[in-house]
PADRENPA-251624 format. One record per residue (C-alpha): residue number from 0; x, y, z. Coordinates in nm, 2 decimals, padded with zeros to 4 digits. Layout:
PT   resi        X        Y        Z
PT    NUM        X        Y        Z
...
***
This chain:
PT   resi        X        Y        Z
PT      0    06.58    01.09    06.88
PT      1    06.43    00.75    06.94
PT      2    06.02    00.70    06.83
PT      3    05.85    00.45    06.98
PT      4    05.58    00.21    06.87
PT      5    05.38   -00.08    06.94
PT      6    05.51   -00.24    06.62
PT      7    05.77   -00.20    06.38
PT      8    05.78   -00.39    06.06
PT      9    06.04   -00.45    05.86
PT     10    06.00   -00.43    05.48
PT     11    05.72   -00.32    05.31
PT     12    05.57   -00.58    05.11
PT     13    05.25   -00.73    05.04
PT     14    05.26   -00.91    05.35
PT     15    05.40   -00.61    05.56
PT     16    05.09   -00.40    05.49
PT     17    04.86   -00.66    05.52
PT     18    04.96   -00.70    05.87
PT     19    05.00   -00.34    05.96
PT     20    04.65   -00.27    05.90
PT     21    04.52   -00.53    06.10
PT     22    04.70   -00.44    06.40
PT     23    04.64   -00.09    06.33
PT     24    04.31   -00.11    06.30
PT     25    04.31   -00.28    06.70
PT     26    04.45    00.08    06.79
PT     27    04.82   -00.05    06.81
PT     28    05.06    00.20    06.66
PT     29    05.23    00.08    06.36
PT     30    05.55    00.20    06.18
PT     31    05.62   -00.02    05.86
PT     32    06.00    00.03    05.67
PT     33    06.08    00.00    05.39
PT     34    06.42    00.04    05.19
PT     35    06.26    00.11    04.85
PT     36    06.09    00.45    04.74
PT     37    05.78    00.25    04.71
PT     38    05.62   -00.03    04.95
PT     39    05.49   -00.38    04.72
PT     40    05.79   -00.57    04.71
PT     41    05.78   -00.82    04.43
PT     42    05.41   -00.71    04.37
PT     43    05.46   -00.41    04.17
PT     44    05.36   -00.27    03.87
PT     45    05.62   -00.11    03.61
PT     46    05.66    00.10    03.34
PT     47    05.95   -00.17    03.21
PT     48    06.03    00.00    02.87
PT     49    06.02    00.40    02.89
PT     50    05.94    00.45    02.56
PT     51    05.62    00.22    02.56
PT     52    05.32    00.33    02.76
PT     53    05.29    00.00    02.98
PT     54    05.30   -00.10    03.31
PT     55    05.38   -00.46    03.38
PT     56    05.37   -00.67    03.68
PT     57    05.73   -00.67    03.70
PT     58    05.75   -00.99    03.93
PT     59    05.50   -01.18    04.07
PT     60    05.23   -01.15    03.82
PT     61    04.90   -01.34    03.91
PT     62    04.66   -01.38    04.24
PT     63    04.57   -01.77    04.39
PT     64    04.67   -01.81    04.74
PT     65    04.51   -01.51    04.88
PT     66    04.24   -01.60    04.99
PT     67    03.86   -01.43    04.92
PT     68    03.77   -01.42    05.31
PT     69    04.14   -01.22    05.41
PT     70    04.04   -00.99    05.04
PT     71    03.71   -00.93    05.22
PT     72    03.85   -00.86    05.59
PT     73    04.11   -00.62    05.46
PT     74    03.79   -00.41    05.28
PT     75    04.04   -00.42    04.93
PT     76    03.85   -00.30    04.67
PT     77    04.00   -00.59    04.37
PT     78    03.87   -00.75    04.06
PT     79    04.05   -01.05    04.02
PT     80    03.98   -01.21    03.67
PT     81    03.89   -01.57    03.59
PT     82    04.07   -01.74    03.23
PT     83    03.87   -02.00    03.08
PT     84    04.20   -02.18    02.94
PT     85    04.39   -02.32    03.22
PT     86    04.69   -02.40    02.98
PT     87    04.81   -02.49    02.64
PT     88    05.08   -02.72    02.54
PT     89    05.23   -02.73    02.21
PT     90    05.40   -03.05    02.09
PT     91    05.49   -03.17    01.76
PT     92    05.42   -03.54    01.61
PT     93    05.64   -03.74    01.50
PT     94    05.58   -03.69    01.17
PT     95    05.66   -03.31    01.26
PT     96    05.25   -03.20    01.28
PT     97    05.18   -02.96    01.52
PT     98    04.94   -02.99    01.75
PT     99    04.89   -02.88    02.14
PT    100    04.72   -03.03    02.45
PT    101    04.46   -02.80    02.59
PT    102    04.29   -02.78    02.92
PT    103    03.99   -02.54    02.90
PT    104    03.64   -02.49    03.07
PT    105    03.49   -02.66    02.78
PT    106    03.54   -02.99    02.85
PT    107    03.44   -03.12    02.47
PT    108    03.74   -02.90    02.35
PT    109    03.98   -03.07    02.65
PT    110    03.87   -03.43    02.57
PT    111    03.91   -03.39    02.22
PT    112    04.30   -03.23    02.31
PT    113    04.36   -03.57    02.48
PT    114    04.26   -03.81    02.24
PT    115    04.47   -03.63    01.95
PT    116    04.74   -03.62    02.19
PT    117    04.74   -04.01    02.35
PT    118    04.54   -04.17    02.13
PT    119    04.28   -04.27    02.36
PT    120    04.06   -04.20    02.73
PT    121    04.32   -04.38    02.95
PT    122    04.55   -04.04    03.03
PT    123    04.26   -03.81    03.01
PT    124    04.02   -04.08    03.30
PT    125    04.39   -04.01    03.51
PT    126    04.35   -03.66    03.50
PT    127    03.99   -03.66    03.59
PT    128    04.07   -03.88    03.91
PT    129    04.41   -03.71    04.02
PT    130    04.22   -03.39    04.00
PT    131    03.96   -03.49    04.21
PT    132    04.20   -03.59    04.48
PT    133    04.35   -03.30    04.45
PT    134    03.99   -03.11    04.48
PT    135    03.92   -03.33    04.80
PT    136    04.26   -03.25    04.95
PT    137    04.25   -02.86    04.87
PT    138    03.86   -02.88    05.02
PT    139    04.04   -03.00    05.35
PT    140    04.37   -02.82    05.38
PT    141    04.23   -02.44    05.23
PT    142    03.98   -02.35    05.51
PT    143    04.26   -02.40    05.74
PT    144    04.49   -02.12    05.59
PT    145    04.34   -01.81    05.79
PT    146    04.33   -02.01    06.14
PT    147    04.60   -02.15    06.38
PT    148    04.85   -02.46    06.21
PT    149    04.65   -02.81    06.20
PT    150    04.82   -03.12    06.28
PT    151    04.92   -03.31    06.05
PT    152    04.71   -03.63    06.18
PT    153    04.43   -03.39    06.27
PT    154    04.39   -03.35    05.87
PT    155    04.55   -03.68    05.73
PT    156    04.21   -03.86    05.89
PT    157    03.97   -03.63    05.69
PT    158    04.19   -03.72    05.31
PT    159    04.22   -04.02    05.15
PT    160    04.54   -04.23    05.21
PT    161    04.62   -04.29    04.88
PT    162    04.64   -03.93    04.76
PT    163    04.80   -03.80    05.12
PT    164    05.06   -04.04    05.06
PT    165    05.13   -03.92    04.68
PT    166    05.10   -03.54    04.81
PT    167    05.27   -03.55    05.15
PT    168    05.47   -03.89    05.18
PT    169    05.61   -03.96    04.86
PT    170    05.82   -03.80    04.60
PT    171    05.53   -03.62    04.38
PT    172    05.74   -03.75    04.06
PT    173    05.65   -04.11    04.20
PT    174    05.28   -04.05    04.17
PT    175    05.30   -03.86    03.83
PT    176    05.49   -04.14    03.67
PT    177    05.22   -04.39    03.83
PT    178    04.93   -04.22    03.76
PT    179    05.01   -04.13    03.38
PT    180    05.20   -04.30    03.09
PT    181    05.24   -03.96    02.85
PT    182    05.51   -03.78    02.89
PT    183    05.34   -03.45    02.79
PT    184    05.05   -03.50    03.01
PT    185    05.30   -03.58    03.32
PT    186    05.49   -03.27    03.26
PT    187    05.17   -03.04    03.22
PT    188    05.10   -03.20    03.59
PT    189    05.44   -03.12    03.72
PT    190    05.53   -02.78    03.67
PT    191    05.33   -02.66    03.94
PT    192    05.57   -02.84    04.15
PT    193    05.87   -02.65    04.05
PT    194    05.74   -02.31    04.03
PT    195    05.99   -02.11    04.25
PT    196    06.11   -02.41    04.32
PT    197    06.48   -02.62    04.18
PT    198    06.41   -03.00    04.24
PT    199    06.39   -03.32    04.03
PT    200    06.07   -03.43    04.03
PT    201    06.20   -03.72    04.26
PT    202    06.36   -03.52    04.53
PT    203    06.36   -03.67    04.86
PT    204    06.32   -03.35    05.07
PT    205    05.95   -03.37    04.93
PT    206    06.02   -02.98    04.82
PT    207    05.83   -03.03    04.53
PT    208    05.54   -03.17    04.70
PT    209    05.52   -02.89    04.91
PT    210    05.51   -02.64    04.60
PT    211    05.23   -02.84    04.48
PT    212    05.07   -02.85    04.71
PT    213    05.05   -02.46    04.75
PT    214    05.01   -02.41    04.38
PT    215    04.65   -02.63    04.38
PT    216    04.46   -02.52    04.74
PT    217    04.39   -02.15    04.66
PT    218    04.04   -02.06    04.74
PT    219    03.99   -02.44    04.72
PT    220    04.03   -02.45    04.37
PT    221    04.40   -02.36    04.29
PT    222    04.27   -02.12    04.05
PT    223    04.52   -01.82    03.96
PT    224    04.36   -01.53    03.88
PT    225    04.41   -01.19    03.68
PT    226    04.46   -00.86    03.89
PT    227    04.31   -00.60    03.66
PT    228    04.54   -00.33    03.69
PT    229    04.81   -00.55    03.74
PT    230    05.03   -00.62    04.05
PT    231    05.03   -00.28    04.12
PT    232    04.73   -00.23    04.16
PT    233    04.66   -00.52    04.43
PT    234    04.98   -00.33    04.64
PT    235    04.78    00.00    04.61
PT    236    04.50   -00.15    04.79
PT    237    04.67   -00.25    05.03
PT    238    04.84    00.08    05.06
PT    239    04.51    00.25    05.13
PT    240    04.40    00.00    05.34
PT    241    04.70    00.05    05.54
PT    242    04.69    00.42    05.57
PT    243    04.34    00.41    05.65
PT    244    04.43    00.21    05.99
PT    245    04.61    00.48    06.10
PT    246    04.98    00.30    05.99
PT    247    05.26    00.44    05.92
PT    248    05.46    00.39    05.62
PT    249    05.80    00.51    05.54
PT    250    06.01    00.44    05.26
PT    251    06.40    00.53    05.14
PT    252    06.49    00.37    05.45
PT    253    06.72    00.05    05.51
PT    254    06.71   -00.10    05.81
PT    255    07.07   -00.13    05.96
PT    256    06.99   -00.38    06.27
PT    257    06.74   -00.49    06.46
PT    258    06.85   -00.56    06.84
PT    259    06.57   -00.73    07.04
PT    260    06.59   -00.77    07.44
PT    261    06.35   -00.90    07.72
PT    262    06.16   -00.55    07.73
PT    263    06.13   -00.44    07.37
PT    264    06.34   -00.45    07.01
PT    265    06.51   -00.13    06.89
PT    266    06.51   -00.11    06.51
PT    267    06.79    00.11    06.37
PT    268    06.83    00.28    06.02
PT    269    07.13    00.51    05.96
PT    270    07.08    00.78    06.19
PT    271    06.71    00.71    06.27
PT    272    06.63    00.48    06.55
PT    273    06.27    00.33    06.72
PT    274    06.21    00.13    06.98
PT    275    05.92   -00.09    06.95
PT    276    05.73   -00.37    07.23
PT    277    05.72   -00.62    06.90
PT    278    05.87   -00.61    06.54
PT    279    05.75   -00.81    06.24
PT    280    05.97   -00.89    05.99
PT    281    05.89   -00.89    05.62
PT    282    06.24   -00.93    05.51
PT    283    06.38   -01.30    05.39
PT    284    06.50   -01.50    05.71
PT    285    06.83   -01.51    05.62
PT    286    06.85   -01.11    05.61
PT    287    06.68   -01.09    05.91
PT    288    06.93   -01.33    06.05
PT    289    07.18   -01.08    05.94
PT    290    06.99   -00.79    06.14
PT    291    07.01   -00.93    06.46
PT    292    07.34   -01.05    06.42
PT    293    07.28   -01.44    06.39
PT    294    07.31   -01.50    06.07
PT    295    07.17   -01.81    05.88
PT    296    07.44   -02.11    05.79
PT    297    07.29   -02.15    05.44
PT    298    07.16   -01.88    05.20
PT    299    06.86   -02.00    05.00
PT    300    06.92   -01.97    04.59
PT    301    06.57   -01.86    04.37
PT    302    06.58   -02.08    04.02
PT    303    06.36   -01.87    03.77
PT    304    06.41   -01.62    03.48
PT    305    06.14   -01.41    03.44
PT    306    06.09   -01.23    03.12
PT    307    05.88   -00.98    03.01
PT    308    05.77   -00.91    02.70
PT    309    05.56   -00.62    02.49
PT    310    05.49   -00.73    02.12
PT    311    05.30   -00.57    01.86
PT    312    05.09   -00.80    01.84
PT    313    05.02   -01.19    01.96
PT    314    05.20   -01.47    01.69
PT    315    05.07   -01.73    01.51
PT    316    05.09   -02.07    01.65
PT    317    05.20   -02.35    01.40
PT    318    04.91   -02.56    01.49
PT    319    04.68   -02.29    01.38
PT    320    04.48   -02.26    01.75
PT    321    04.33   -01.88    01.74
PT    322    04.67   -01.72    01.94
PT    323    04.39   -01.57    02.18
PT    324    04.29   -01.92    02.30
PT    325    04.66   -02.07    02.33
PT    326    04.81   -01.74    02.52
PT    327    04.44   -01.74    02.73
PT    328    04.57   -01.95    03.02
PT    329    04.94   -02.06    03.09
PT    330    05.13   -02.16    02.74
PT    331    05.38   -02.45    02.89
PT    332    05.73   -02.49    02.66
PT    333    06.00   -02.74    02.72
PT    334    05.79   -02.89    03.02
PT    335    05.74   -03.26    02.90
PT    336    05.83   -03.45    03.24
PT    337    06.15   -03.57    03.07
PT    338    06.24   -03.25    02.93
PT    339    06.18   -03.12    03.30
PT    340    06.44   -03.37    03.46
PT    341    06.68   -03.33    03.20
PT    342    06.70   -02.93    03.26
PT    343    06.72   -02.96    03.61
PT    344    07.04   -03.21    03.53
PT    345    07.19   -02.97    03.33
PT    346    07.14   -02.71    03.62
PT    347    07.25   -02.88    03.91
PT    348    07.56   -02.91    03.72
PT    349    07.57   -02.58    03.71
PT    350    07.51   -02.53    03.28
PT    351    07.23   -02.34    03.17
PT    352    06.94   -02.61    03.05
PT    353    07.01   -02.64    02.68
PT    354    06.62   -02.61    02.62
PT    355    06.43   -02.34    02.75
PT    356    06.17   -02.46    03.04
PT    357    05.93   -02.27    03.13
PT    358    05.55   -02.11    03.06
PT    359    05.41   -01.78    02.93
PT    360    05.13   -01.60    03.03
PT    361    04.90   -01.30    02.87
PT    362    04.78   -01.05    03.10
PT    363    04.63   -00.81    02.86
PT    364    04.43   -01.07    02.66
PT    365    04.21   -01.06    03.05
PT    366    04.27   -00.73    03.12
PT    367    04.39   -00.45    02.87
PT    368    04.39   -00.15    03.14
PT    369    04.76   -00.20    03.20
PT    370    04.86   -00.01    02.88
PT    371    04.80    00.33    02.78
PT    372    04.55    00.49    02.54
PT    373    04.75    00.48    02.22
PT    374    04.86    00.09    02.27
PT    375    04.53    00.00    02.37
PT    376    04.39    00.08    02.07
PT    377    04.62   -00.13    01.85
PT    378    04.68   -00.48    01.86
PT    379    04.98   -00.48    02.14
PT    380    04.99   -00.74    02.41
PT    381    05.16   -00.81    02.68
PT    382    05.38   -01.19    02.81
PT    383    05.50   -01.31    03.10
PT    384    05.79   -01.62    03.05
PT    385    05.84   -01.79    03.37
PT    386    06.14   -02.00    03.37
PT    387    06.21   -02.33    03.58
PT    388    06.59   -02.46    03.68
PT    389    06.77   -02.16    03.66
PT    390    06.96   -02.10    03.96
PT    391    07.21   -01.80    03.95
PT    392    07.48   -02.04    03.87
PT    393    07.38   -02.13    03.55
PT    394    07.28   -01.73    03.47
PT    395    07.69   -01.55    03.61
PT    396    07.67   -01.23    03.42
PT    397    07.47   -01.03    03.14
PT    398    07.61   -01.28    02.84
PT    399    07.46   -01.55    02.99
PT    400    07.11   -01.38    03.07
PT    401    07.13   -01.30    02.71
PT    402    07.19   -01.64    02.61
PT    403    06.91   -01.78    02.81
PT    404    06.67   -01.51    02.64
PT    405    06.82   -01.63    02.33
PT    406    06.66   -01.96    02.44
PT    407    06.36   -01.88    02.56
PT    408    06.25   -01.73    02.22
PT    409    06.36   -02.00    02.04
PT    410    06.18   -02.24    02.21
PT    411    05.85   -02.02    02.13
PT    412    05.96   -02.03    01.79
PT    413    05.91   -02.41    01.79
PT    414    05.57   -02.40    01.81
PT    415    05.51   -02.06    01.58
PT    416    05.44   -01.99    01.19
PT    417    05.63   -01.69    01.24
PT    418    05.97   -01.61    01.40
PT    419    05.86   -01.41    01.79
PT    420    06.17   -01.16    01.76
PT    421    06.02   -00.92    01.47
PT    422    05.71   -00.82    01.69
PT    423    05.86   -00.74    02.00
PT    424    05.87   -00.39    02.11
PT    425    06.03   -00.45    02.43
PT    426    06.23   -00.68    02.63
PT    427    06.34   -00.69    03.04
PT    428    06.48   -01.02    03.15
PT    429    06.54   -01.07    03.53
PT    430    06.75   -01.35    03.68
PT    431    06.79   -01.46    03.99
PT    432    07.09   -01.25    04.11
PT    433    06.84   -00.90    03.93
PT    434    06.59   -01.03    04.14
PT    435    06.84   -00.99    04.51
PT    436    06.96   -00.68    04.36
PT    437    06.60   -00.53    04.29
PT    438    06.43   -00.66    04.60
PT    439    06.73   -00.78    04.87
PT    440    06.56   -01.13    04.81
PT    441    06.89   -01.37    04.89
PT    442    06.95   -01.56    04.56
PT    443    06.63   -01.42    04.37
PT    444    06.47   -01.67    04.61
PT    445    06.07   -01.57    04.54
PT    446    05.93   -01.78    04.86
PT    447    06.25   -01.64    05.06
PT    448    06.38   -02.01    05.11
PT    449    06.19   -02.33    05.09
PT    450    05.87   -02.39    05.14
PT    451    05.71   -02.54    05.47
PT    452    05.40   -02.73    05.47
PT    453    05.10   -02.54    05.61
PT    454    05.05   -02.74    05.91
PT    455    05.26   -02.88    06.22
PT    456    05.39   -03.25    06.24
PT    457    05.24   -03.42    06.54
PT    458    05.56   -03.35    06.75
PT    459    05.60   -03.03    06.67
PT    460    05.58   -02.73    06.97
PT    461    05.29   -02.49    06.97
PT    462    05.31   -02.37    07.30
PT    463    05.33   -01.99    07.19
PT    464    05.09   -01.79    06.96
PT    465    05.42   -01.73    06.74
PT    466    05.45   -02.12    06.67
PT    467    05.06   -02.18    06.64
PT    468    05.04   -01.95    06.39
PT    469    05.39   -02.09    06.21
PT    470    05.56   -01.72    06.25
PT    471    05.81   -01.76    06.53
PT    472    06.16   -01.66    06.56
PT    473    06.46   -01.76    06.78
PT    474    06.36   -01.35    06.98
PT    475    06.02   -01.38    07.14
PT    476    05.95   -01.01    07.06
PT    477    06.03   -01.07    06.65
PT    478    05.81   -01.27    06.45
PT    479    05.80   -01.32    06.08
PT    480    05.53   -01.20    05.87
PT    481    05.67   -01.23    05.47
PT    482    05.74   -01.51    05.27
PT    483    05.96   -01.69    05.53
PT    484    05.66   -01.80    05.73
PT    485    05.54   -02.10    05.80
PT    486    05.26   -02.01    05.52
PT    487    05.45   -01.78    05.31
PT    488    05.50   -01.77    04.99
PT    489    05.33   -01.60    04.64
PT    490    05.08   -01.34    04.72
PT    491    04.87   -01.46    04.94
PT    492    04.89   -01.22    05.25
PT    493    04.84   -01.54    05.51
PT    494    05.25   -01.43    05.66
PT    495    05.13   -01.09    05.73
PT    496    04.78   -01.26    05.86
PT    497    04.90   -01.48    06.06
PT    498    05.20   -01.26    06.21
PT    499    04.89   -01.04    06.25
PT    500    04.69   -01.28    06.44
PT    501    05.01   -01.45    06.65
PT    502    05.02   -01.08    06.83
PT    503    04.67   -01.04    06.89
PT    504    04.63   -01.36    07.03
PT    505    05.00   -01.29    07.28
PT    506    04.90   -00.93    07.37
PT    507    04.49   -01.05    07.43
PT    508    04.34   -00.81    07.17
PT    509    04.13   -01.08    07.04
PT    510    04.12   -01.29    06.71
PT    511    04.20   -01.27    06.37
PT    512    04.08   -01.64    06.38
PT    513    03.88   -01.64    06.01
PT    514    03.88   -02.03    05.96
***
């Protein structure tokens, strides 16, 4: 027997629910599907070693991009934690001292970080500036997010030339290399270009701009901060929120196709079927493409290893900084801008980066809930190791993944008075090709495929809701409302907003307009 709805939408993640309750909540009736046994996608907690009582984020792992006014619309009930270390960089001199770079709150601990490290104010008066005009340009560009896609020109006018043109114009490794004369420094600025994301630093496609540029305008501020509870918890929020509206939400299913036509789409799973006036898709583009039976010329390929860790406790850094303040914030390793284009080298011909590039994060120096009674109470904590440039050619089979862990804990052991490997308790390493398996992400592609910039060129159509609000498809009746939107991308919830808000706007059920 057929059910029908108002709305179908396809996969359940983040994004999926954030949509269904909104258009819920307007009285529409919503059917979200999902293929797993659960609904969070890549925002999930898990208990990642059975005999340890932890649950990790198991995937994406921290909260920037979603922004406080969507948080506060939705009614979730979060506590999103700020760290006051933004990073911490090890390094060693070359007379083999260690020593690190770090960026903190306290700005007499940061100064005194640059002078050890360059030798002087030169670097350290860069960063000031380039931050600034990167403030200025987040101040612009964030308050945008919730309503219909700016022009381009419409917010070009309002930003300085110089910094546009470094952000938007010109390769981001152009600007970097201008800007700064330390390596180190250079590469600290970098990586949040390549997050997700497999391009030299001096890619022409500007794909490494446009990661920037999403890394540094959350909230205005860039800022990623900690989910207490984890991932999991966030996705259970949204969940209630969800259920609340009256949605419906039904998992164990796989979609088989989705055949839209002038009067509606009809969504089929095995021997289920619905018929709906509109579906949202949550799923990648390219399997969406495969749903309707158009598939996509080119299948996008993800580039990270992700790594999760439980030890018994944190390990001593060779430079002697308290462990606590160096794991605080984001600990960069192998990230110098050379070491950065060399790895990408390596991987674009296809051979796993000979040094490990990447950074680790500490969830449970912020927020200790995510472990049980018996850990909490002893010294146990939690990382995160998120690698750059390792697309799943470089990582074939389960030798190679084991190589690359090899890797990765080596190049923590550089920087440590003590060898990692005898205080972990527990060790899952995902690659891109776990990541596809796990989530039917093509390649272990996090943002679903490149990202897009979040506004429209001057040229560009917008004569439908679907492309002012950047989630059209080639099918009038679909729209996208996951990662493959114009906005997608981390957890931010703006694809399932703004799929949201495209509907609203086409059916006249007012606006989800919160610019």
């Amino acid at each position: 027997m057929t059910q029908h709805r108002d709305v179908v939408i396809v996969g359940g993640g983040h994004n999926a629910l954030v949509a269904a309750t909104l258009l819920a909540r307007t009285g529409l009736s919503v059917t979200v599907l999902e293929r797993l046994e659960h609904v969070g996608g890549a925002a999930v907690s898990a208990q990642a070693f059975p005999e340890h009582d932890a649950r990790l984020s198991r995937y994406s792992y921290l909260v920037s991009l979603f922004p406080d006014r969507l948080v506060a619309e939705l009614g979730l009930r979060l506590e999103l934690r700020t760290r006051d270390v933004a990073s911490y960089t090890p390094y060693r001199r070359a007379d083999g001292t260690a020593d690190g770079l770090l960026i903190a709150d306290g700005p007499v601990e940061t100064d005194a970080s640059f002078e050890r490290l360059v030798g002087g104010s030169e670097d350290l008066s860069a960063w000031t500036c380039f931050y600034g005009d990167v403030d200025w340009f987040a101040d612009v560009v964030e308050p945008t997010l919730l309503g219909p896609l700016p022009r381009a020109s419409e917010l070009r006018e309002r930003i300085d030339p110089v910094t546009w043109d470094d952000l938007v114009e010109r390769p981001l490794g152009e600007a970097i290399e201008r800007r700064f004369s330390n390596d180190l420094v250079r590469g600290v600025v970098a990586t949040d270009a390549l997050i997700g994301t497999f391009a030299s630093l001096h890619d022409p496609s500007l794909v490494q701009n446009r990661c920037f540029v999403y890394h540094l305008i959350g909230n205005g501020t860039g800022e990623w901060r900690v989910p207490v509870g984890g991932m999991g918890a966030v996705t259970s929020e949204l969940e209630r929120v969800a259920r609340e509206a009256g949605a419906e939400i039904v998992t164990g299913t796989t979609v088989d196709a989705v055949e839209p036509d002038d009067d509606g789409v009809t969504v089929r799973a095995g021997d289920r079927t619905w018929r709906a006036a509109h579906v949202l898709s949550g799923v990648a583009p390219a399997v969406l493409g495969d749903l309707v039976g158009t598939p996509t010329p080119t299948r996008p390929e993800g580039a990270q290893l992700k790594v999760n860790l439980l030890l018994s406790r944190l390990p001593r850094l060779a430079s002697g900084i308290d462990p606590a303040v160096a794991f605080a914030g984001t600990l960069h390793l192998g990230e110098a801008f050379s070491e950065l284009e060399a790895a990408h080298a390596e991987a674009a011909s296809g051979r796993l980066p000979t040094r490990a590039a990447g950074e680790v994060y500490c969830h449970t120096l912020s927020d200790r809930s995510i472990l049980g009674p018996e850990l909490a109470a002893t010294e146990a904590q939690t990382l995160t190791y998120f690698g750059l440039h390792t697309p799943p050619a470089t990582l074939p089979d389960a030798a190679a993944a084991e190589e690359a862990y090899a890797r990765v804990l080596a190049a923590l052991d550089e920087h440590l008075a003590e060898p990692i490997a005898p205080l972990v308790l527990g060790a899952e390493v995902k690659t891109p090709n776990d990541i596809e398996d796990a989530l039917a992400m093509p390649g272990g592609h996090i943002f679903h495929g490149d990202l897009a910039w979040p506004w429209l060129d001057d040229d560009e159509p917008a004569d439908t809701a679907a492309q002012r609000w950047g989630v059209a498809t080639a099918h009038p009746r679909v729209l996208v409302c996951g990662s493959g939107a114009r906005r997608g991308g981390a957890v931010s919830g703006l694809g399932g907003h703004g799929a949201a808000a495209a509907l609203l706007e086409h059916l006249g059920r007012g606006s989800l307009d919160l610019s």
